[in-house]
C-alpha positions in Angstrom: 21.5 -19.0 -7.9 18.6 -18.6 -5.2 15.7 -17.4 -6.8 14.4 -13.8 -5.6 12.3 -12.9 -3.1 10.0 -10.8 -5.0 6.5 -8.5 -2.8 3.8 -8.5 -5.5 1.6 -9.0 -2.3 1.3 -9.1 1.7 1.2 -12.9 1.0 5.1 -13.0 -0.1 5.7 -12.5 3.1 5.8 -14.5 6.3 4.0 -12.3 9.7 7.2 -12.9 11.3 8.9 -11.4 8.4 5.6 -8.6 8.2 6.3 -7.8 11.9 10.4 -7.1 11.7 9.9 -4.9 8.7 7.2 -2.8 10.5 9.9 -2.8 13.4 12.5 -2.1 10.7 11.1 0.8 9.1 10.2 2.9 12.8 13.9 2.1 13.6 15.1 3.8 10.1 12.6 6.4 10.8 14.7 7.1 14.3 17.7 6.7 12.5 16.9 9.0 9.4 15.7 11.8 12.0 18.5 12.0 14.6 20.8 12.1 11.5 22.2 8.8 11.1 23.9 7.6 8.5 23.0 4.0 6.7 24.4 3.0 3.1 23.5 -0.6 2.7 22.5 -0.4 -1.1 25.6 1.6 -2.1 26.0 0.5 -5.8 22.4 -0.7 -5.7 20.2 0.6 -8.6 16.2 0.4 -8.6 14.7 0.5 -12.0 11.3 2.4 -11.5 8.3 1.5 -14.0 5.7 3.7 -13.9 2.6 3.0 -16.4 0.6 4.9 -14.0 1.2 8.3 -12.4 2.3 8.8 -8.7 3.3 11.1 -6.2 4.2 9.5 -2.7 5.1 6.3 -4.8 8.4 7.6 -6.8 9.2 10.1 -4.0 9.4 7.6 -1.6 11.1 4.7 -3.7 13.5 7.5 -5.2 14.3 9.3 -2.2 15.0 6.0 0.3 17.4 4.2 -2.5 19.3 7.5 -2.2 19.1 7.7 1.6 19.9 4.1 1.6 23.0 4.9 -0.5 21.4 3.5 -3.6 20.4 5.0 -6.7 16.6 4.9 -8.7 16.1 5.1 -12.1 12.5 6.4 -13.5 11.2 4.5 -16.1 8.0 5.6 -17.7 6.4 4.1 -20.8 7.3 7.3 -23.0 11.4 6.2 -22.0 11.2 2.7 -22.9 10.6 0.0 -25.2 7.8 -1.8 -22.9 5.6 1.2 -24.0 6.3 0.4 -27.3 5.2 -3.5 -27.4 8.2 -5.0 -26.0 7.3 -8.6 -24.5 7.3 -8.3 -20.4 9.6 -11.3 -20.6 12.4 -9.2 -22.6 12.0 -6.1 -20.2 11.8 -8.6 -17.1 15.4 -10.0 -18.6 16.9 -7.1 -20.0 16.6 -5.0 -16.3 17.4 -7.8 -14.4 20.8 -7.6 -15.9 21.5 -4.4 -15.5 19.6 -3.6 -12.1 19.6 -5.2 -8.9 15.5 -4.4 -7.8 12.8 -3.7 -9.9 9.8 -1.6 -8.8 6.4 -1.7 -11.5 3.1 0.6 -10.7 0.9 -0.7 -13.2 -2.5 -1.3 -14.3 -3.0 -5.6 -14.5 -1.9 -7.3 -11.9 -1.2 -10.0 -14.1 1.2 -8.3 -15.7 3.7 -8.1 -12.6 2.9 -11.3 -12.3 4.3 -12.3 -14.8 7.1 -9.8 -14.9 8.3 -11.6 -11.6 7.9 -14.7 -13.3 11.3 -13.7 -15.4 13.0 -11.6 -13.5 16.0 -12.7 -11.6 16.2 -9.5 -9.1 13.4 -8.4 -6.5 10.0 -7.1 -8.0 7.8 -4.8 -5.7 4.4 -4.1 -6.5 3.6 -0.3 -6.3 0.4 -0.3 -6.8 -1.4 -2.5 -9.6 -5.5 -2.6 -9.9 -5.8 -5.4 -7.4 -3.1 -5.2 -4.9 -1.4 -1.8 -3.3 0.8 -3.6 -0.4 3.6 -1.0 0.0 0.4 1.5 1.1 -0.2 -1.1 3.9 3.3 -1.4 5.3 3.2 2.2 5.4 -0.2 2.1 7.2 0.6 -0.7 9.5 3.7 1.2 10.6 1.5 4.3 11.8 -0.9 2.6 13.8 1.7 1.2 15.4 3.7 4.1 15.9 0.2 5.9 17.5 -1.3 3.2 19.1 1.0 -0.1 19.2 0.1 -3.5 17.7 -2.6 -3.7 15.0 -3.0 -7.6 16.1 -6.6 -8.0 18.1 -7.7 -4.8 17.1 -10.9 -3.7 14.8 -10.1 -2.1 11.3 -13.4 -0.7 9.7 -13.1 0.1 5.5 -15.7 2.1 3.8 -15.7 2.9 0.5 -14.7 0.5 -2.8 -13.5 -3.1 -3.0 -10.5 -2.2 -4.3 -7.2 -2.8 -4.5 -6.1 -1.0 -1.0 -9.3 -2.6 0.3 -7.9 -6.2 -1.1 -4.8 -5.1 0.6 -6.4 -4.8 3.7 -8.2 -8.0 3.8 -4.6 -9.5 3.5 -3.2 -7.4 6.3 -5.9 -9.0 8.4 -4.9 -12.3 7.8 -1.1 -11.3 8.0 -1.3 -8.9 11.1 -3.9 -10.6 12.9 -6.7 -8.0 13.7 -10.3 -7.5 12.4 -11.6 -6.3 9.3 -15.1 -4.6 9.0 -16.1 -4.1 5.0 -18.9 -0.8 4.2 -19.6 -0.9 0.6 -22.2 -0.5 -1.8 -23.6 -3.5 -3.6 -21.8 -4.2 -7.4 -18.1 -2.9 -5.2 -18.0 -5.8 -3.4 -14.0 -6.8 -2.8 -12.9 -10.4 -4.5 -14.8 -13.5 -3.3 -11.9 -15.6 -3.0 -10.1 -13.3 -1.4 -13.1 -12.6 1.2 -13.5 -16.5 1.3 -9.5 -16.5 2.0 -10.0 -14.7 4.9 -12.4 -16.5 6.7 -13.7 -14.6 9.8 -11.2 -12.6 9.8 -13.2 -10.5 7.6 -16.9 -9.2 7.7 -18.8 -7.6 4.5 -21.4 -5.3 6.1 -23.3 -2.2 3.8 -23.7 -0.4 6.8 -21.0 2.5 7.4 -21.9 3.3 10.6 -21.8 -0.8 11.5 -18.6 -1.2 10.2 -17.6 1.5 12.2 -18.9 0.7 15.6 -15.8 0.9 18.0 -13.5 0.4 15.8 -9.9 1.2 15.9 -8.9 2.3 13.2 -11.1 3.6 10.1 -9.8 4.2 6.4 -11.5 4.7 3.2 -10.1 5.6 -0.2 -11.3 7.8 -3.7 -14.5 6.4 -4.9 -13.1 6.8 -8.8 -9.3 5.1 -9.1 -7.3 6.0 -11.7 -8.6 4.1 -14.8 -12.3 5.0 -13.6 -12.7 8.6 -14.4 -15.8 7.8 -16.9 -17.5 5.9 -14.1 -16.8 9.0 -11.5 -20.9 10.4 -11.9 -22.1 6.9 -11.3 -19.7 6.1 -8.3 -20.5 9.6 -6.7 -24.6 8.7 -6.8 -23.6 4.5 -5.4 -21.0 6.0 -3.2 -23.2 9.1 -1.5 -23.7 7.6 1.8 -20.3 6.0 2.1 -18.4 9.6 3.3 -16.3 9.1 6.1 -17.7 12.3 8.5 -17.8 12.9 11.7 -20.6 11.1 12.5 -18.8 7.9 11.5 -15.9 8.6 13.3 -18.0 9.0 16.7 -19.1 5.9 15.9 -15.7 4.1 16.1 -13.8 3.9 19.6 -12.5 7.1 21.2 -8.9 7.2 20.4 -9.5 6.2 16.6 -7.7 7.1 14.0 -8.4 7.7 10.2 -6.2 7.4 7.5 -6.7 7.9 3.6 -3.3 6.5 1.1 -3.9 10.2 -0.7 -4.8 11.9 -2.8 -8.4 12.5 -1.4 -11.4 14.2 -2.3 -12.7 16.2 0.6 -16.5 16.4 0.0 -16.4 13.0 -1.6 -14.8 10.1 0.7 -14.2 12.2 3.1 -15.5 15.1 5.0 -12.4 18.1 5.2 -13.0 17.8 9.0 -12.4 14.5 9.5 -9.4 14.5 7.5 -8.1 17.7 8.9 -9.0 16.8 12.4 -7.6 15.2 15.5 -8.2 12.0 14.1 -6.2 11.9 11.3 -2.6 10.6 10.8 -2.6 11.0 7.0 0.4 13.1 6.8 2.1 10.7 9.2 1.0 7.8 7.1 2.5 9.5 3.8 5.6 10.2 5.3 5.7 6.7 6.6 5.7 4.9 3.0 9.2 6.7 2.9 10.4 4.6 5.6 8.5 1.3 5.0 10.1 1.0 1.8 13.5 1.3 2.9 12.7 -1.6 5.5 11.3 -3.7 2.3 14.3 -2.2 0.2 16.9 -3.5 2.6 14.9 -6.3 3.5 15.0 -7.8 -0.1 18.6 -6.4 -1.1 20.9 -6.5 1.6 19.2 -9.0 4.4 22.2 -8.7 6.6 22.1 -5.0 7.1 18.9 -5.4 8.2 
């Protein structure tokens, strides 16, 4: 038996392979709108484990196995025994038996690491503290959809080295364009990562720098989930990282601005950048809807695809 392709990050994939899914998933989109019928996963089942709370994450994954002709099952640690102190190994076993894809949004990414590492079935990571990849097909697709390849261009990221930031660094490696880095000093992303990169990346602390015509600008909460006691300090090291209209005149012309949700208008962002012209947030939520189908028919039923 082959062993599983698994997308813990953009790395597990090839940029050919990158490139067809973002392909994939606007063709689904077309599909899903004119009212178009496609049921490659019927009998599929997609065991959902949340340790952390979501909103676009289960809609989307829950919503595409069913347009897909699939079915999701939600998992949270309150429902199971891996909230109780069962091994990862067991549950990574146990649901690969009885499920054919197994989606974790977690805390560690070591721990889906070594989920994968036992699973015979697909694992996606939906989000873990040092990866989010699923947000960047979903962010890829839009920019494309708006304004056509992402390779060449200039992507500017203010805000924390976090795990969409780490994301992003691996999206310019895998998509080809440039990435400009804003952040305060101690919320620096990875150094391998960075070093990974090579000059594909550039660590700046200037906002206004990074966003000097750049094509696309995107920025994040400056408190994650997990970070709620550190939200007073973050607010005082983060106070001249707002994305506002004075950065996005910075940037070229036709930028855009995007933001993975939820956001903090006042903090991250000003409400009229990401309430204005600019902004293709809701496009971008909607958009993890469709990515996901592309990566869910991708990794379950190749031939549909």
């Amino acid at each position: 038996m082959d062993a599983p392709r698994h997308f813990l990050t953009l790395m597990d994939l090839s940029p050919a392979e990158l490139e067809r899914l973002i392909q994939r998933a606007i063709e689904l989109k077309g599909w899903h709108r004119a009212g178009r019928e496609h049921s490659p996963l019927r009998r599929k089942t997609l065991a959902m484990v949340f340790e952390k709370s979501s909103t676009r994450t289960r809609v989307s994954f829950e919503v595409g196995m069913t347009q897909l002709g699939g079915h999701a099952l939600f998992l949270s640690p309150r429902d199971t025994q891996l909230g109780r102190g069962e091994p990862i190994e067991d549950t990574a076993r146990v649901l690969s038996g009885m499920t054919d894809a197994i989606m974790i949004r977690t805390f560690e990414h070591e721990k889906i690491e070594r989920f994968a590492a036992h699973a015979t079935v697909p694992v996606i990571n939906a989000l873990t503290d040092r990866f989010h990849p699923c947000q960047l097909l979903a962010d890829i697709q839009t920019f494309v959809e708006h304004r056509g390849p992402i390779g060449g261009r200039c992507v500017a990221w203010i805000g924390d080295g976090n795990n969409m930031c780490h994301s992003y660094i691996n999206a310019a490696r895998q998509f080809g364009f440039e990435l400009r880095i804003a952040c305060p000093e101690g919320y620096d992303p990875d150094a391998g990562l960075l070093a990974a990169a090579g000059d594909r990346v550039r660590l700046v602390r200037d906002p206004l720098a990074a966003a000097a015509g750049a094509d696309l600008v995107v920025t994040d909460v400056w408190a994650s989930m997990g970070q709620e006691e550190e939200q007073a300090a973050r607010v005082r090291a983060f106070a001249a990282y707002q994305v506002h209209d004075g950065v996005m005149a910075a940037a070229a012309a036709d930028a855009l601005f995007m933001h993975c949700l939820p956001a903090h208008r006042g903090e991250e962002v000003a409400a009229s950048v990401i309430d204005g012209p600019k902004s293709v947030v809701w496009d971008e939520a909607e958009n993890r809807l469709h990515a996901q189908k592309a990566l869910l028919e991708f990794l379950l039923a190749p031939a549909a695809a």
